[in-house]
N, C-alpha and C positions, 0 to 999 in steps of 0.2 A: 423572551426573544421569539420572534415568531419568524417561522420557517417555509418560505415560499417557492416550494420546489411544482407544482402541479404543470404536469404537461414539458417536462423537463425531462431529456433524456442522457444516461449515463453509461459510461463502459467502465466494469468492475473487472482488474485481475484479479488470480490466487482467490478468487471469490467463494469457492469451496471451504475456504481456511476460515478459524474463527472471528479474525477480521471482517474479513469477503463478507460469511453471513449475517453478523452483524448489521453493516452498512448496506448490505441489499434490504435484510427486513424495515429498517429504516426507510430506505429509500421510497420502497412500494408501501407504504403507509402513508409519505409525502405526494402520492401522486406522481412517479416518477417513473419511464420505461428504462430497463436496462435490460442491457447486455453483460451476463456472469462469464466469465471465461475461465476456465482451468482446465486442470486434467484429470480430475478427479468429478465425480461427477456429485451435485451435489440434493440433499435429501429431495424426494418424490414433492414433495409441496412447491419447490422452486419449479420444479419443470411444468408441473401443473400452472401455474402462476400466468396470467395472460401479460400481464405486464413485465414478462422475465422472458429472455431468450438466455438456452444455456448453450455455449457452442466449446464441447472439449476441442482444445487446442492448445500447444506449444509455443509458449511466447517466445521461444527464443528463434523458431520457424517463422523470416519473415514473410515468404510468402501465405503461406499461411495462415497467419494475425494478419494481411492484408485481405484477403478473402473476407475474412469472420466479420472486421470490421467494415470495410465496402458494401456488404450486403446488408450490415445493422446500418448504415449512413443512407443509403438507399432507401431502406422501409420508411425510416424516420426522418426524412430530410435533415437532422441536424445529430451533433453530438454536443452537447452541451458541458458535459464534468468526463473527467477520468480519475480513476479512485485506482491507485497501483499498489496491491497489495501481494506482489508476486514478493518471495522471497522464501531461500531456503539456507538452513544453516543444519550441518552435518556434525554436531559434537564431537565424534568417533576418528572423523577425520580432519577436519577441518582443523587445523594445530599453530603451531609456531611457523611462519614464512621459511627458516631455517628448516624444518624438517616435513613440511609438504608435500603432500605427493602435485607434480603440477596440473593434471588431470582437475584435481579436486579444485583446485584455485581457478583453472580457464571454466570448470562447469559454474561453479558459486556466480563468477562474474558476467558468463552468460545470464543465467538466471537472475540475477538481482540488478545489472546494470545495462545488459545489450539489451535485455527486454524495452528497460525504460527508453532507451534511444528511438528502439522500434518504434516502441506507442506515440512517441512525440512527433517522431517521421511520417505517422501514418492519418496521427487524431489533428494535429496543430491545423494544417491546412483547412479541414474541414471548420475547424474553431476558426478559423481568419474569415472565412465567406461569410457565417454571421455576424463577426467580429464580435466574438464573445466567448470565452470559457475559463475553466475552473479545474488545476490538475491539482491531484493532493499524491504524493509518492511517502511509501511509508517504509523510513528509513529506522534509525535506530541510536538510541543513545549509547552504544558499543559504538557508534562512532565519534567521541567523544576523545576519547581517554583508550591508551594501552591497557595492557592486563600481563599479568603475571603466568596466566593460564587461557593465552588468547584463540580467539578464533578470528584468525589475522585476515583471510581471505574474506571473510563476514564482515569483518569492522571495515577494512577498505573500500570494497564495495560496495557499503551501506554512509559512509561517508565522502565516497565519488557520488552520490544521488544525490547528497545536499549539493556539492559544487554545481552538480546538470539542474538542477532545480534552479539554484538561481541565476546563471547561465538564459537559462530559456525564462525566467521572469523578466530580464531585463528585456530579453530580445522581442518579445509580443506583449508587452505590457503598454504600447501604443494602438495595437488592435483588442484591445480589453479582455487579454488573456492572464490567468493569474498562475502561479504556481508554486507552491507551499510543502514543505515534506513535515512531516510527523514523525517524535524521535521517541516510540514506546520504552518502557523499559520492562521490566518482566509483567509480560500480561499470559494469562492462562488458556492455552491455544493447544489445537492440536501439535505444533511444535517442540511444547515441552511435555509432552508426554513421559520423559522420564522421571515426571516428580508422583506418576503413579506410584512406580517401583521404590519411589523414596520420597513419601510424604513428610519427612522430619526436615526434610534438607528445604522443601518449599516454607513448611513452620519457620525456618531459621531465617530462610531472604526473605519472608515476611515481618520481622523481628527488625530487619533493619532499616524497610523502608519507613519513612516517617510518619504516613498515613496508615503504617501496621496492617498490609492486606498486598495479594499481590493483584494487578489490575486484571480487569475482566475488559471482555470485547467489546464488550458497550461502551468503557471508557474511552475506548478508539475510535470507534463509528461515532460519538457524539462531537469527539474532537472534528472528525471528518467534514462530518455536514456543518459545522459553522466555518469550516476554512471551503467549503465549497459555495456558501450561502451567499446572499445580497449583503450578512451582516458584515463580512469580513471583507466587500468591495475594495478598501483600502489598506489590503493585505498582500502582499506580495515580495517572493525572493525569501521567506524566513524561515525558521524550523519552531514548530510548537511543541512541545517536551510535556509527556504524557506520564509521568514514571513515579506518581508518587511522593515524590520533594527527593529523592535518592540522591540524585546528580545537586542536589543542592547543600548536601551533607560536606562537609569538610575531610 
């Protein structure tokens, strides 16, 4: 499969996350400029990178994400892909809908779903003038299925991004816009940093996924770039399920 991104420009959120870095090292290897966005700022190589603008900002600040973006549309005359890889999930807090605090639930959903709105409010436009682009939103196979032990405002939120996803496929897929979400399921990210403190528990959900491993960033960022590619032209409105074969277990 050969991947023809050179001279293509992207806007990366949560790009600081193992995700994000992922699919930016990718990206600047295909010849591609982006734009990293988060709040965290991310390792000294990216900033150095000529082909990398880092701009910390607050997706869920729209003036703000319109700023960041206008001035990367400006330099580059086009926006080409958008890779949304904003998302947070709070274990601690984040619980059963029934006992919630609702702070927690309006924050979750700012960050994982008002963001996306923003980005589409802000990017799509800019994708109609060349009539062409390529969103990939990275949702989750917690959206899926209940849980017994859930993280309810996470699975909601992360399964309203499929619904906007295709939503907005149908609605610019006569201006040659496409839009795709990705449903990981445990991949190894700053995120789960509690399987430091409890590497037995990572052995054991390794044990049940069916490829015996749990996914790494790479698995994501490759998923990425072929639903962003020329190969996936006649791709549009679905979810690509990265997890393993899990979700396919009985």
């Amino acid at each position: 499969m050969k991947l023809n991104f050179k001279g293509k420009t992207a806007v990366v959120t949560g790009a600081s996350g193992g995700m994000g870095l992922a699919t930016v090292d990718k990206m600047c290897l295909l010849g591609m400029k982006v734009l990293m966005i988060d709040l965290k700022e991310p390792p000294k190589k990216y900033i150095k990178n000529s082909k990398i603008s880092f701009i910390k900002v607050d997706v869920t600040n729209f003036n703000n994400l319109k700023k960041t973006i206008e001035n990367f549309y400006k330099k580059n005359k086009s926006i080409d892909y958008l890779v949304n890889t904003t998302g947070v999930l709070w274990f601690d807090h984040d619980v059963s809908v029934t006992s919630i605090n609702f702070e927690t639930w309006e924050k979750v959903f700012s960050i994982n779903l008002k963001s996306m709105g923003y980005l589409a409010k802000l990017i799509i436009p800019k994708m109609k003038k060349n009539k062409f682009g390529s969103m990939v939103h990275i949702s989750s196979i917690d959206a899926l299925s209940g849980d017994n032990k859930p993280q309810d405002a996470y699975g909601a939120s992360k399964a309203a991004m499929i619904r906007l996803s295709k939503s907005l496929a149908i609605q610019f897929a006569n201006q040659n816009i496409r839009s795709n979400c990705i449903l990981p399921g445990a991949v190894e990210t700053p995120m789960q940093n509690r399987w430091k403190k409890n590497p037995k528990a990572k052995k054991n959900l390794a044990k049940l996924i069916p490829l015996q491993r749990i996914g790494r960033p790479d698995d994501v960022a490759n998923a990425i770039l072929f639903l962003l590619s020329d190969e996936s032209q006649y791709i549009t409105g679905t979810e690509l399920i990265v997890d393993g074969g899990i979700t396919s277990k009985p």
